[in-house]
C-alpha positions in Angstrom: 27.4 57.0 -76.0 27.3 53.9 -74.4 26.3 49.8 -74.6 22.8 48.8 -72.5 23.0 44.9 -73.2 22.1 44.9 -77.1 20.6 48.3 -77.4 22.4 52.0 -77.8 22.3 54.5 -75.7 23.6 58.5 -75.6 23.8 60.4 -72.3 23.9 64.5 -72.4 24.2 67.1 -69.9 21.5 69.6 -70.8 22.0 72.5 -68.1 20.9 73.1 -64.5 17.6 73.1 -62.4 16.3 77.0 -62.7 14.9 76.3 -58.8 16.9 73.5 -57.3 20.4 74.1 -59.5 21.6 70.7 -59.7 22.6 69.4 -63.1 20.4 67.6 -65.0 20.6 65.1 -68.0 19.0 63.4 -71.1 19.6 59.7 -71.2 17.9 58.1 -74.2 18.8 54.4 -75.4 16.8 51.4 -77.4 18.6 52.2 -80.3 19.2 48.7 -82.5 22.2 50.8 -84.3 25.1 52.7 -83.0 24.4 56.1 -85.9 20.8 56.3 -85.0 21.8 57.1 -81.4 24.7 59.3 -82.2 22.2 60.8 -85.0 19.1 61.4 -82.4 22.3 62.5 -79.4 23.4 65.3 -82.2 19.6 66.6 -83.0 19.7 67.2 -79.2 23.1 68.9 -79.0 22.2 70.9 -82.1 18.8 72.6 -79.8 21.5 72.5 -77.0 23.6 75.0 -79.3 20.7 76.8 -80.9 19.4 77.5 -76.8 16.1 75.5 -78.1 16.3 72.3 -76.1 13.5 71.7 -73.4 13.4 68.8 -71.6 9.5 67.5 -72.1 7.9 67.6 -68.8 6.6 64.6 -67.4 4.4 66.6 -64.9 0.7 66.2 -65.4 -1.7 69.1 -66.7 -3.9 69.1 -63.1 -0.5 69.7 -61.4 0.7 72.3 -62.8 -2.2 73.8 -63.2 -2.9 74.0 -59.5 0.9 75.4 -58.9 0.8 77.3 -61.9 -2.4 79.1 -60.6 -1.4 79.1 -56.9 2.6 80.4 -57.1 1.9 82.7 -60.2 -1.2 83.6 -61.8 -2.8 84.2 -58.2 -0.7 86.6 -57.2 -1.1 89.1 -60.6 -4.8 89.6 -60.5 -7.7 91.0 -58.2 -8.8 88.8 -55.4 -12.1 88.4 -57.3 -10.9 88.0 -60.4 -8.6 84.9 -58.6 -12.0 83.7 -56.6 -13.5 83.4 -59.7 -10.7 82.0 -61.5 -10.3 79.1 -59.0 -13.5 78.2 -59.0 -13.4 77.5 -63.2 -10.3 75.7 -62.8 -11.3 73.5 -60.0 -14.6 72.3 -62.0 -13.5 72.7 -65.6 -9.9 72.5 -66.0 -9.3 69.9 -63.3 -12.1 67.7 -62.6 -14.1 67.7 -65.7 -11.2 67.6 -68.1 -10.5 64.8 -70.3 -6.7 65.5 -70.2 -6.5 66.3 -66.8 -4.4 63.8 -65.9 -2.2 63.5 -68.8 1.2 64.9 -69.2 1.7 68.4 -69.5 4.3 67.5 -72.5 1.8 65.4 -74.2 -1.3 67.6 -74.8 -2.0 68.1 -78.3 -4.1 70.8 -79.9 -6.6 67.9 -81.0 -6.8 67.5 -77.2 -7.3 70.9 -76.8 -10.3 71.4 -79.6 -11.6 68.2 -77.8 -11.9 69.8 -74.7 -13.5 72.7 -76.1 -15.9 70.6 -78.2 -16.7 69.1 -75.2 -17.9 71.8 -73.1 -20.2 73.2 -76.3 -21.9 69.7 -76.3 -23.0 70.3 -72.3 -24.3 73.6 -73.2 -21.9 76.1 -71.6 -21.8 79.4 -73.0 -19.6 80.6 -75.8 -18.2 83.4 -73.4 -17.5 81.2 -71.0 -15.8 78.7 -73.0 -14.0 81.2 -74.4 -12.5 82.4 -70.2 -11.6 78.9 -70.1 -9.8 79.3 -73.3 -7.9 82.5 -71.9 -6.4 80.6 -68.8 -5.4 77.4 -70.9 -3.6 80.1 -73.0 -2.1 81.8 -70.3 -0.9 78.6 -68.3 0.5 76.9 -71.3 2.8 80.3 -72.8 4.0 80.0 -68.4 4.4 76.4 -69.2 7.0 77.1 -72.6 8.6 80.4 -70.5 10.0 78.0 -67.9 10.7 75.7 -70.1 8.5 72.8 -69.3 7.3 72.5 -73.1 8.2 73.4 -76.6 5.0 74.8 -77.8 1.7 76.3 -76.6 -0.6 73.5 -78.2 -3.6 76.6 -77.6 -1.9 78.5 -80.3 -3.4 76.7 -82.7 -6.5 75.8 -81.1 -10.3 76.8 -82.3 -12.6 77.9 -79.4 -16.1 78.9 -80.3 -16.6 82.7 -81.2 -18.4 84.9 -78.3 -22.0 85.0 -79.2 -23.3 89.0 -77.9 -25.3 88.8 -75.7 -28.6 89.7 -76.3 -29.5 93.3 -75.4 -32.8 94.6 -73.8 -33.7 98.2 -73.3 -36.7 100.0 -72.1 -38.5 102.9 -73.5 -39.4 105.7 -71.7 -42.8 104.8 -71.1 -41.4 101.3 -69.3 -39.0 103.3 -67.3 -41.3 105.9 -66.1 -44.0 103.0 -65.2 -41.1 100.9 -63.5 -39.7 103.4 -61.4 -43.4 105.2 -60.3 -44.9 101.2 -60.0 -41.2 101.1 -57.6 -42.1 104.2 -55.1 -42.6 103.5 -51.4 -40.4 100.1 -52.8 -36.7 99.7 -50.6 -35.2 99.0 -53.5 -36.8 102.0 -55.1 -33.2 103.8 -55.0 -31.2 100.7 -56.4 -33.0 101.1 -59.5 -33.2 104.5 -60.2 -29.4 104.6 -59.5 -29.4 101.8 -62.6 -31.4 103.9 -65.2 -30.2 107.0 -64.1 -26.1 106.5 -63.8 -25.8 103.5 -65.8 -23.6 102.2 -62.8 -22.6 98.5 -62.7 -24.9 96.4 -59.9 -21.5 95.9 -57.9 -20.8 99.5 -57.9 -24.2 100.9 -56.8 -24.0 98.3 -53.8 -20.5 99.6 -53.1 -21.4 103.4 -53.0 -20.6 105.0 -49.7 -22.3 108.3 -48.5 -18.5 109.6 -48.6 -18.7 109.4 -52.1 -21.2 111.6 -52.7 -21.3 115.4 -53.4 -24.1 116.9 -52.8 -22.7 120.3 -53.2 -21.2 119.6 -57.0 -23.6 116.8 -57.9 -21.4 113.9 -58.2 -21.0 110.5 -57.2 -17.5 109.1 -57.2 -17.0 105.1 -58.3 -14.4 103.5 -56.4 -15.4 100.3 -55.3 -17.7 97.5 -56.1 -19.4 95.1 -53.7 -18.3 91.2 -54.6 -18.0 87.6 -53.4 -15.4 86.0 -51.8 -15.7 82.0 -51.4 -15.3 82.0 -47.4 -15.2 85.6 -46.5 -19.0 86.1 -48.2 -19.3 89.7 -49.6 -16.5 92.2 -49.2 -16.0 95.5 -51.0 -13.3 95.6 -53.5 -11.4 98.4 -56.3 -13.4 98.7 -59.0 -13.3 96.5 -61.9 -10.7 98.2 -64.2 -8.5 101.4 -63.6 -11.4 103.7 -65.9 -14.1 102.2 -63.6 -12.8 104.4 -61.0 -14.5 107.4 -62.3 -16.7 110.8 -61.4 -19.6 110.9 -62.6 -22.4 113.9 -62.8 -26.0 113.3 -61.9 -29.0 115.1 -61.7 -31.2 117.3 -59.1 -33.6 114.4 -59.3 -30.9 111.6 -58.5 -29.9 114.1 -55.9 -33.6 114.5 -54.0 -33.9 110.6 -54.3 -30.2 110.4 -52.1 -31.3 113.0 -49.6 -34.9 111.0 -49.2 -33.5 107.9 -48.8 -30.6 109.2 -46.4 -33.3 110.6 -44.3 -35.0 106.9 -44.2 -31.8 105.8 -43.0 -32.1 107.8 -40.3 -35.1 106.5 -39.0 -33.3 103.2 -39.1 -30.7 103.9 -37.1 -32.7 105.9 -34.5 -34.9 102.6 -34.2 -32.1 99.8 -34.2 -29.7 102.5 -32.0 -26.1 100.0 -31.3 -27.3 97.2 -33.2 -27.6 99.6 -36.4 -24.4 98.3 -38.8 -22.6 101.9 -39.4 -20.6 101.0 -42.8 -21.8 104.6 -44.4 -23.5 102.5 -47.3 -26.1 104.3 -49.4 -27.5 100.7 -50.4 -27.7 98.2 -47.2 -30.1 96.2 -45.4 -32.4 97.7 -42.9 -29.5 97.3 -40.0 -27.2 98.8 -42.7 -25.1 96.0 -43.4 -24.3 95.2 -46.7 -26.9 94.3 -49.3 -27.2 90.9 -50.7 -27.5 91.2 -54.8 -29.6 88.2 -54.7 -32.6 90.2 -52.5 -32.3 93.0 -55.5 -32.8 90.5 -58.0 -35.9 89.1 -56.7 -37.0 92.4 -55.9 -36.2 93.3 -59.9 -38.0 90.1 -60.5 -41.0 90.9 -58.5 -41.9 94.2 -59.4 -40.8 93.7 -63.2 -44.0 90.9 -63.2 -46.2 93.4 -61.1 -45.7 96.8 -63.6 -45.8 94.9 -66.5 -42.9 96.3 -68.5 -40.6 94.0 -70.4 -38.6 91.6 -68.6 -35.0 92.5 -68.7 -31.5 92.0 -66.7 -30.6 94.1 -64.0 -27.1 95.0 -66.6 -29.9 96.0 -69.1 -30.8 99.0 -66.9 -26.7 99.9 -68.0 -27.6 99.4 -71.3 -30.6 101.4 -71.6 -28.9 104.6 -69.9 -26.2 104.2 -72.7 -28.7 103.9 -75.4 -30.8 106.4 -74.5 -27.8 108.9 -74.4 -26.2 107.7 -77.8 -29.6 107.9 -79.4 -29.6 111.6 -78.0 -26.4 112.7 -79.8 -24.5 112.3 -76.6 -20.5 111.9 -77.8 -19.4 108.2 -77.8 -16.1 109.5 -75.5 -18.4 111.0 -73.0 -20.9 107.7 -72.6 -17.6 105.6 -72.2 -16.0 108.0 -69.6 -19.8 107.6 -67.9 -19.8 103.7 -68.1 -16.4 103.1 -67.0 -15.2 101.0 -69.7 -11.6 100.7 -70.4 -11.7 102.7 -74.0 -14.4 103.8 -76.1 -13.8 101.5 -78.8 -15.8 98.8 -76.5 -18.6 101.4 -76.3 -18.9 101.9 -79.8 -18.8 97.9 -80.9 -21.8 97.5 -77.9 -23.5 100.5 -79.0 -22.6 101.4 -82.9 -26.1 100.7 -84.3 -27.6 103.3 -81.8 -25.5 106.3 -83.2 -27.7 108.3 -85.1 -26.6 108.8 -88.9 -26.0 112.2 -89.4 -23.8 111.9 -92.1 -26.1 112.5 -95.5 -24.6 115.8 -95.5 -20.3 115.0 -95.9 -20.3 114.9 -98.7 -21.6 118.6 -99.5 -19.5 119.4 -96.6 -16.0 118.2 -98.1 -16.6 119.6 -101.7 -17.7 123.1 -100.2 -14.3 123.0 -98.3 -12.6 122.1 -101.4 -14.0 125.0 -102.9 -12.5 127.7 -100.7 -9.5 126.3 -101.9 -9.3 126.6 -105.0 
């Protein structure tokens, strides 16, 4: 405790740099009375004691959030999954964020609910306000674990629920008109892959012919095609540890891969060195890797021209998952097909498709109870 001119002041030693280990130290003063200073210096010692003292960091949210991301967070996830990541930090964490710039230590919950307010009002999506959510979360608890904050002011803070997305399947009749309206198509493969293995878009543009068995019938997931920010589409692991699965499919599926291997064929005999051998079983003409965005017009296109209902190209995963639920097809099964981390998430997408075949428990569980007794 010490005199600054007509003000109090205390000075405490509260520990050591965890990176640079030099000692460091609270000095507070502006006190008009000696026992408010020594009352505020023994609050401090007290969380000094209790191991609960952190120093409130004077570091500003953009900062952190950029080292945060770049020295941690980065190095934890897929390179996808950190592409994307970037790229919602950059725009909505960083540069349109009304407490970018303001001290980590500062940021209330208020601001936090402000922010999230603020994205509803330009009309993002409750899902991805929600992603923002998750990395706020995740970079404030890093923020209290090394100590450069008290509290996670996300804790308490109210971002929108995630609307579902609406779902759009296709009856038989649509699929049958698609896929015939489709023959002769390049593209024809692509989306009888969709309907008939429920397979992610990535994944079906990822497939290799070294992932097929003709023999057994099989295709094995393992990786997915996706976009890198200056390296342009690569092929990556799959999107979770199930999603690298085996999965059966029929003699039809199988006469469809041998036609359109044979067309490949004729590619390659045509181009000759300038052919692009990556073993794809969906690529371009000089087989190189297929941009999504030419099968999305080419959904788009012949979707108009058949006249079915107009639906997303992840509908045609939906619709293989419906149309085997509605058929009695064990939820475990359809979730081990889909490659979905548990079948808990299959059964909250799915649950109103599972036919109700329980009228008869009832007559079931007092008949049982009769052998008993």
């Amino acid at each position: 405790m010490k005199k600054r001119g007509n003000t109090d002041q205390y000075v405490v030693y509260i520990g050591r740099d965890p990176f640079t280990g030099k000692r460091k130290q609270k000095t507070k003063g502006g006190f008009k009375r000696k026992k408010d200073a020594q009352a505020a210096l023994n609050k401090v010692l007290q969380e000094i004691d209790a191991q609960g003292y952190v120093e409130p960091s004077k570091e500003i949210f953009a900062s952190f959030i950029e080292s945060w991301f770049k020295s941690h967070f980065e190095k934890r996830i897929k390179e996808t999954t950190a592409s994307n990541a970037q790229s919602l930090i950059n725009k909505h964490l960083i540069r349109e964020n009304p407490f970018a710039n303001k001290p980590l230590s500062k940021i209330t919950t208020e601001d936090i609910d402000a922010f999230y307010n603020f994205k509803i009002n330009e009309e993002y999506s409750s899902s991805y306000i929600h992603k923002m959510h998750q990395i706020l979360n995740q970079a404030f608890n890093q923020a209290v674990k090394w100590k450069r904050i008290k509290y996670n002011p996300v804790n308490d803070a109210d971002p929108p629920a995630v609307k579902k997305e609406e779902m759009k399947i296709w009856s038989y009749d649509e699929i049958n008109m698609f896929l015939e309206h489709c023959k002769g198509e390049r593209h024809y493969l692509t989306f009888l892959l969709a309907i008939y293995t429920g397979l992610r878009r990535g994944e079906i543009l990822g497939l290799k012919w070294s992932d097929v068995d003709f023999i057994n019938k099989t295709i094995h997931v393992q990786r997915s095609l996706a976009y890198i920010p200056k390296k342009g589409y690569i092929l990556t692991s799959t999107k979770t540890r199930k999603s690298n699965r085996i999965i059966p499919i029929s003699d039809m599926v199988v006469k469809a891969l041998v036609n359109h291997r044979k067309q490949q064929e004729i590619w390659k005999e045509q181009l000759g060195e300038q052919y692009q051998e990556e073993d794809l079983v969906i690529c371009t003409e000089t087989g190189s890797k297929q941009d999504p965005r030419n099968v999305l017009r080419a959904l788009k296109r012949l979707i108009t021209t058949s006249g079915v209902t107009q639906i997303r190209f992840h509908d045609f995963r939906h619709t293989h998952a419906s149309i085997l639920i509605s058929n009695s097809i064990d939820v475990v099964k359809v979730s081990k097909r889909l490659g979905h981390p548990n079948a808990r998430i299959t059964l909250e997408t799915y649950a109103h498709l599972v036919p109700n075949e329980d009228n008869d428990l009832a007559d079931v569980f007092e008949k049982a109870l009769e052998k008993i007794s």
